[in-house]
N, C-alpha and C positions, 0 to 999 in steps of 0.2 A: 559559657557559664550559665547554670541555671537557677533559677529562683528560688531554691533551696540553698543553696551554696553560697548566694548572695547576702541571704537572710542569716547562713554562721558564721561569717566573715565580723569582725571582730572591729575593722577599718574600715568603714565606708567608701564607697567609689563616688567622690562629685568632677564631673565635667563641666567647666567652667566656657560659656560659653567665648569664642574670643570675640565676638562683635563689643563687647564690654569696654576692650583697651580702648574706646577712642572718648571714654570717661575717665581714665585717667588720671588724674591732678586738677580736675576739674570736681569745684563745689558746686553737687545739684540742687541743693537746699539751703541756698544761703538766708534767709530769714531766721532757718530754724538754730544754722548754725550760728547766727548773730544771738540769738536767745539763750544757747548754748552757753556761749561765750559770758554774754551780761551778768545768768545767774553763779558761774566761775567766780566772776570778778566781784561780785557783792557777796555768796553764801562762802564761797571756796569750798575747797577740798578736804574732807571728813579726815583727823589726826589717823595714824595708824602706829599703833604701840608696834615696836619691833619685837618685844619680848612675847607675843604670845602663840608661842611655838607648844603645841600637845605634849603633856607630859604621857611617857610610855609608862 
């Protein structure tokens, strides 16, 4: 395939690498995800109206 064809391709091609899986279920950033967590539990999670679907 060539660099032209890649570029009208509509999907993207990502190759993941597998040396990856041995991160797994493994948290690499637990402080950040502790801070994550703290401002959850004190600000929470922004309401979301269900009704606001685009009118045609």
């Amino acid at each position: 395939m060539t660099i032209k064809e890649l570029n009208r391709r509509k999907t993207p091609i990502v190759i993941i690498d597998k040396s990856l899986e041995k991160y797994k279920g493994e948290v690499l950033f637990p402080e950040k995800l502790a801070k994550a967590n703290e401002v959850l539990r004190t600000i929470g999670l922004p309401k979301v109206n269900g009704n606001r679907r685009k009118k045609k």
